[in-house]
C-alpha positions in Angstrom: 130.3 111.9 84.4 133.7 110.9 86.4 132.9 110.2 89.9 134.0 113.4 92.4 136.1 112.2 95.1 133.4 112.2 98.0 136.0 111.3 100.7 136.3 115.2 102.1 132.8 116.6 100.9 130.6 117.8 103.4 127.4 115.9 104.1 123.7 117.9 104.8 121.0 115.6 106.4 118.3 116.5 105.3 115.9 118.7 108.1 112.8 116.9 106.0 114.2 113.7 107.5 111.8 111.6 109.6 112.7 110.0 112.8 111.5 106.7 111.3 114.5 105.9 109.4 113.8 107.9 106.3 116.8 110.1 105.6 119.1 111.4 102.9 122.1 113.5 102.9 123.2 115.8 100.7 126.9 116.8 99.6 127.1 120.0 97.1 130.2 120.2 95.1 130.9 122.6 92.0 129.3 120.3 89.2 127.8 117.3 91.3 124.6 117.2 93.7 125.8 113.8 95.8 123.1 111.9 97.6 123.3 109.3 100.0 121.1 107.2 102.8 122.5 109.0 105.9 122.3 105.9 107.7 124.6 103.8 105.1 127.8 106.0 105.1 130.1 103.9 103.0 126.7 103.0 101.1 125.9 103.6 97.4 125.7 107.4 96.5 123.4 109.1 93.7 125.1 111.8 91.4 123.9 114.1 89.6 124.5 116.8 87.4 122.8 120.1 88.1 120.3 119.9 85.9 119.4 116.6 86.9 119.0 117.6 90.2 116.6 120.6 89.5 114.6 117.4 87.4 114.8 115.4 90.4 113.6 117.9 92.8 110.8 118.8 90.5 109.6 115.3 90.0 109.6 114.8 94.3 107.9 118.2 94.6 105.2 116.7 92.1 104.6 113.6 93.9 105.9 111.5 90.8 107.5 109.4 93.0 105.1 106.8 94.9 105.5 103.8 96.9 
């Protein structure tokens, strides 16, 4: 996957965000879910493809992810 230009995307904060630190923002374009820490704004960004992202979602909802 070629990386979107992200420069004039609009970024989503997530409302699930915590006020301890724990955030993510979201940008939507027409191929590409973009994720990013909200706090790190020139910081690395995740991409994905949209059936990636329906994966990924599915794995959080399922609690496959733990610390």
């Amino acid at each position: 996957m070629n990386a979107p230009d992200l420069t004039t995307v609009h970024w989503v904060t997530s409302s699930y965000s915590s006020g301890e630190g724990q955030c993510i923002a979201v940008a939507t374009l027409p191929n590409t879910i973009a994720t990013r820490d909200s706090k790190v704004l020139n910081g690395p960004v995740l991409l994905f493809g949209r059936d990636g992202w329906r994966d990924f979602i599915g794995a959080v909802n399922r609690r496959e992810f733990r610390d």
